[in-house]
N, C-alpha and C positions, 0 to 999 in steps of 0.2 A: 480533383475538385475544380478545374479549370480555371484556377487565377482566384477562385473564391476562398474566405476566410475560415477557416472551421472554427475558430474562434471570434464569432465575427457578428454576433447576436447582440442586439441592440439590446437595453434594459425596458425599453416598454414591450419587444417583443419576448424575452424572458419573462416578464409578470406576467403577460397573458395566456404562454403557452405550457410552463413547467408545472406539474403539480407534485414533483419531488420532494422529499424530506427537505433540502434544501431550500426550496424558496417555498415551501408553506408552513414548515413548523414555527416560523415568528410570524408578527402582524406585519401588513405589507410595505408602513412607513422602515421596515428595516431592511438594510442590505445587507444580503448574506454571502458571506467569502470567506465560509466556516468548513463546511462539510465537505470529503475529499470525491466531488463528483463537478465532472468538465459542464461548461458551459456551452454544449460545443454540437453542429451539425453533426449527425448522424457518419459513420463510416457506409455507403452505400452496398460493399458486398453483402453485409452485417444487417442490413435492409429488405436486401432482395434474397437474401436467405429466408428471413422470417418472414418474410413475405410470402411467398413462396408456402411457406410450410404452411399458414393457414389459408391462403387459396385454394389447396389441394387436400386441404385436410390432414396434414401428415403430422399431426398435434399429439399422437399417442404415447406411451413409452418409450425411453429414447435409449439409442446403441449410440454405445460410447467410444467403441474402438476407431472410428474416424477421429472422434478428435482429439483420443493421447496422441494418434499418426499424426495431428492437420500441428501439433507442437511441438512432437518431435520434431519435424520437418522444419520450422521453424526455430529451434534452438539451435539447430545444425547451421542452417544459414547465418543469424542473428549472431552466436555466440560461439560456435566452433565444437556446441556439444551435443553429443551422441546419445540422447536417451533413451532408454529401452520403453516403446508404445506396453509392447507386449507386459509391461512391470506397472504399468500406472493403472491407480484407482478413480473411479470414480467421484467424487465428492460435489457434497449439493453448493458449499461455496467454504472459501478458502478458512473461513473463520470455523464453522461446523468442521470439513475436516481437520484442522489443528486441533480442536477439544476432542475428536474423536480418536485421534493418534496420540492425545496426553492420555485417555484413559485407556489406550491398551498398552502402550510404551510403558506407564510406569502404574506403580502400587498405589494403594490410595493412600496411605502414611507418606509418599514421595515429596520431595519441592521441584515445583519448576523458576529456575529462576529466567528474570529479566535484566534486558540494558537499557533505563530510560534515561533520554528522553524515549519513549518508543509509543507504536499505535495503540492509543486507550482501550480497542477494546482488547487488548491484550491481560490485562486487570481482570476484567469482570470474567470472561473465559477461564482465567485459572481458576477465579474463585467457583465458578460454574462444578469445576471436577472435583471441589474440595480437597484439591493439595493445596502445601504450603508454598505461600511466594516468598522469595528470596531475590533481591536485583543486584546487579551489577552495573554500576551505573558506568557509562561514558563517560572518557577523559573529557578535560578541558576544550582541548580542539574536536569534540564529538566523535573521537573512534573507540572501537573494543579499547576497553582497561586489565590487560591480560594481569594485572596482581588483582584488580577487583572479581575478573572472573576465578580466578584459582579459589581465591579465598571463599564466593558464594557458591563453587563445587566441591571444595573440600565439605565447607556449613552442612550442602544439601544431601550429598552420600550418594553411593552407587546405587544407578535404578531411577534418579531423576532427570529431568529433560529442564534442556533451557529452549527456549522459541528466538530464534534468529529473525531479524528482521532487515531482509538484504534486497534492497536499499533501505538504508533505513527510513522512517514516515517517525517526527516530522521532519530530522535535521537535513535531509536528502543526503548523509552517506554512503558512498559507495564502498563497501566493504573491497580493499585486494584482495588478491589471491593468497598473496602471502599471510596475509594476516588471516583470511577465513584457515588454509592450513593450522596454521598457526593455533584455532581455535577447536580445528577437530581434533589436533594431536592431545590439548589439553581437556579437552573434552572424553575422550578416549580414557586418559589416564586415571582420570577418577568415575568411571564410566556414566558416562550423564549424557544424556541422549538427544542429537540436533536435530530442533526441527526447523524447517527456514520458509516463511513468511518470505515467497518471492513475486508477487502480485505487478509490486513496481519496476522489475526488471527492465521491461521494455521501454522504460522512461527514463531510462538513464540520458542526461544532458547529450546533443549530438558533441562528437570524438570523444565522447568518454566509457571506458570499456567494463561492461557490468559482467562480472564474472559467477554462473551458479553455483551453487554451494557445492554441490553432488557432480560436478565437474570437474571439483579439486579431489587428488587421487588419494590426500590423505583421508576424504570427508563416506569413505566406503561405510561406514555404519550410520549415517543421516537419513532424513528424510528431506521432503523439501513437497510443498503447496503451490499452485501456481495457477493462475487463470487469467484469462482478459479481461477482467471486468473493469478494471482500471484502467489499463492503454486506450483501451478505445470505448469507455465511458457507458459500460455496460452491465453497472451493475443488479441492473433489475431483471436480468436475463441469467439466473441463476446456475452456477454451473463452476466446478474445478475441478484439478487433479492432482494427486500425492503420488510423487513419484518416491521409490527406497534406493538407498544407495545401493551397489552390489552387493554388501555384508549386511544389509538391513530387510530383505523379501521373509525375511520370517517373519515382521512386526509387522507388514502388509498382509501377510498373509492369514495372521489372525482377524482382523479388520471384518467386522461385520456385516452380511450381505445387503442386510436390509440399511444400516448409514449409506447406502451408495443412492436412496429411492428418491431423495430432497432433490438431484439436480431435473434441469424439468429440460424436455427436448426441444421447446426455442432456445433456454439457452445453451444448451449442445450445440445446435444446429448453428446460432448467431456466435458463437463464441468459435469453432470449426472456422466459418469463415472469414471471421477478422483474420485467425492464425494463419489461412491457407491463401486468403487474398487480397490483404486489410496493408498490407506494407506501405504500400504508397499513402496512403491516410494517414499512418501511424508518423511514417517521416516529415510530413507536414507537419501534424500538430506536434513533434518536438521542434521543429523550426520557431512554430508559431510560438510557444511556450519560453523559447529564450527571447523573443522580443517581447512578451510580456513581463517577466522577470524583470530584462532592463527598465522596461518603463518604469515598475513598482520600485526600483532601486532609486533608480530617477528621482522619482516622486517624492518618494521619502528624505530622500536627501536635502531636495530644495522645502520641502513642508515640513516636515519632523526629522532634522538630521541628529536627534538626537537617540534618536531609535535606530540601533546596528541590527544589521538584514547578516544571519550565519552563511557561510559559506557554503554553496549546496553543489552536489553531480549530478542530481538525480530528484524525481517527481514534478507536480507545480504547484508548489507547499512550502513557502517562505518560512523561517523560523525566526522571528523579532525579538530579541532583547529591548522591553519597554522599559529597563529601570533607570534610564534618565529621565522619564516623565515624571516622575513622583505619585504617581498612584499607586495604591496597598491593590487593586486589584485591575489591570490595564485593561482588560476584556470585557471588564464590567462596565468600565468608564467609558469604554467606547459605542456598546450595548447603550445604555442610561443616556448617556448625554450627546452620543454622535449616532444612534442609531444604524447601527453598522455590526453584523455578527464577527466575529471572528470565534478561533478558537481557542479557550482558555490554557497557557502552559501547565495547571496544574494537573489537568487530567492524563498528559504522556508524563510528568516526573513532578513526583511531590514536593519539590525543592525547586521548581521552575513558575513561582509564583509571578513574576515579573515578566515573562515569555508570552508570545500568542500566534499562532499558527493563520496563514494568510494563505488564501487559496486564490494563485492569480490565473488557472486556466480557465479566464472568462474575457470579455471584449474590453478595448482600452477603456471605454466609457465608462465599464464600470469599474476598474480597479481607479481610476480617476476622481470618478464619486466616493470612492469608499476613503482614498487619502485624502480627501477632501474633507470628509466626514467624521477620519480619525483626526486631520489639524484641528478641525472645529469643538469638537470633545478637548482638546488641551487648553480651550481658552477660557 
């Protein structure tokens, strides 16, 4: 990047240029630091890939076997694991494949449970497959609740799956290792079936060590999703893949040929070469991301210190405890009277009404504005 910001986009140049979910589904007096998509310059190999591809016309159906290799290669380095290319599926993107892995994993009588707080659209996905949900919610300090999880896998019976969400979105969790063990052993024993939501991996805070689920040797019956669409801010460039544990290539191997037809070859092609040349970018914008963080902490402190920022390892997705403000709904009030998105606690956990999700992978100006906007809503 040459000394340049990738997080570094002015707010007038945002309005004028984005026409994402994010900055067009509200009207434009509001600022949006809701939805989990960066504000952020492009990764250029990730550029001249797709680039490239419609230059030349190479737009057609797309071979997928480069980019289980361009991740493997990449988890090898990054994380110290060995995935089998040759073992991974295609998938059109991380959400589609998880509901297409809950309905061949389990019965349609099955529960899948959850641990919220966790990512919303994990709700509406189950409900999509019409199994029954069942959650487990996170402790107090936001980690696995292994009496809560026992109890909603004993509830849910053999033959159901729970969806891991490792890191977790929003609290930034980073699951150990001991503990994911920990979770496949128990997971095993009532035979209930992991799938792991790893999208955020690559965002784990720098020196903090994200460990994958299917890398833990207890976790050989798992599954696990994973794509860049999140690292390096690409998620219009459709595209993932489902790797199985070792004891798990029979539940892949039912997997239907035609679920694999959704991923489209830019984003194979763009998402290939974040994996295989995007590093340098990616370690930037984790740089960039904890002096963002700070400032938001900053911020809050001197404007709203009555608002506690959770403890995070991982993503750029602040988790706020609003319940010293005194408002029945904080996201609304911010919305209505500060004109400022955020996102509401109650959609990752029904009990997190008081909660609101802050998206600060955007330029100082504007998380600046938006605490600015959330003080002035409290007055």
């Amino acid at each position: 990047m040459n000394g340049m910001q990738i997080l570094g986009e002015s707010l007038a140049r945002l309005r004028a240029s984005r026409t994402s979910l994010k900055w067009r589904a509200y009207p434009d007096d509001v600022l949006p630091v809701w939805v989990a998509e960066m504000d952020a310059r492009p990764c250029a190999a990730v550029v001249d890939a797709v680039r490239t591809a419609l230059e030349t016309g190479d737009t057609g159906y797309p071979w997928a076997p480069p980019f289980a290799e361009a991740f493997a290669a990449f988890a090898q380095r990054r994380w110290g694991w060995h995935p089998s290319a040759a073992d991974a599926v295609v998938v059109p993107d991380t959400m589609i494949g998880i509901e297409a892995l809950l309905r061949i994993a389990t019965d349609p009588a099955a529960a899948v449970v959850l641990s919220p707080p966790c990512y919303d659209s994990f709700y509406g996905f189950v409900a999509a497959t019409g199994r029954r949900l069942l959650t487990a919610p996170l402790g107090a300090d936001h980690r696995l609740d292994f009496d809560a999880l026992a109890g909603a896998f004993h509830a849910a019976g053999a033959g159901s799956a729970y969806v891991l969400c490792n890191p977790q979105n929003p609290t930034g969790t980073v699951h150990s290792a001991d503990e994911l063990a920990r979770l496949a052993i128990l997971a095993d024993r009532f035979g209930v079936q992991v799938i792991a939501d790893e999208i955020h991996g690559p965002l784990v805070h720098p020196g903090v060590h994200f460990t994958p689920y299917l890398s833990v040797p207890a976790a050989a019956r798992g599954l696990a999703v994973v794509s860049a669409s999140k690292a390096w801010n690409i998620a219009g460039l459709k595209a993932a893949l489902a790797f199985p544990g070792a004891a798990a290539r029979d539940v892949l191997s039912r997997f239907p040929e035609v679920e694999t037809h959704g991923a489209s070859q830019l984003g194979i092609l763009g998402q290939t070469a974040a994996y295989a040349e995007g590093e340098a970018w990616l370690d930037q914008v984790r740089d960039e991301l904890m002096q963002r963080r700070a400032l938001l902490v900053r911020l809050l402190a001197d404007r709203l210190p009555a608002v506690r920022v959770a403890p995070s390892a991982a993503t750029y997705l602040a988790w706020l405890d609003c319940s010293g403000l005194g408002f029945d709904d904080p996201a609304a009030a911010f919305l209505e009277r500060g004109r400022v998105k955020l996102s509401t606690g109650a959609g990752y956990d029904a009990r997190a009404t008081q909660w609101v999700r802050f998206n600060f992978a955007t330029s100082p100006e504007v998380i600046d504005e938006a605490v600015a906007r959330m003080h002035a809503a409290c007055g």
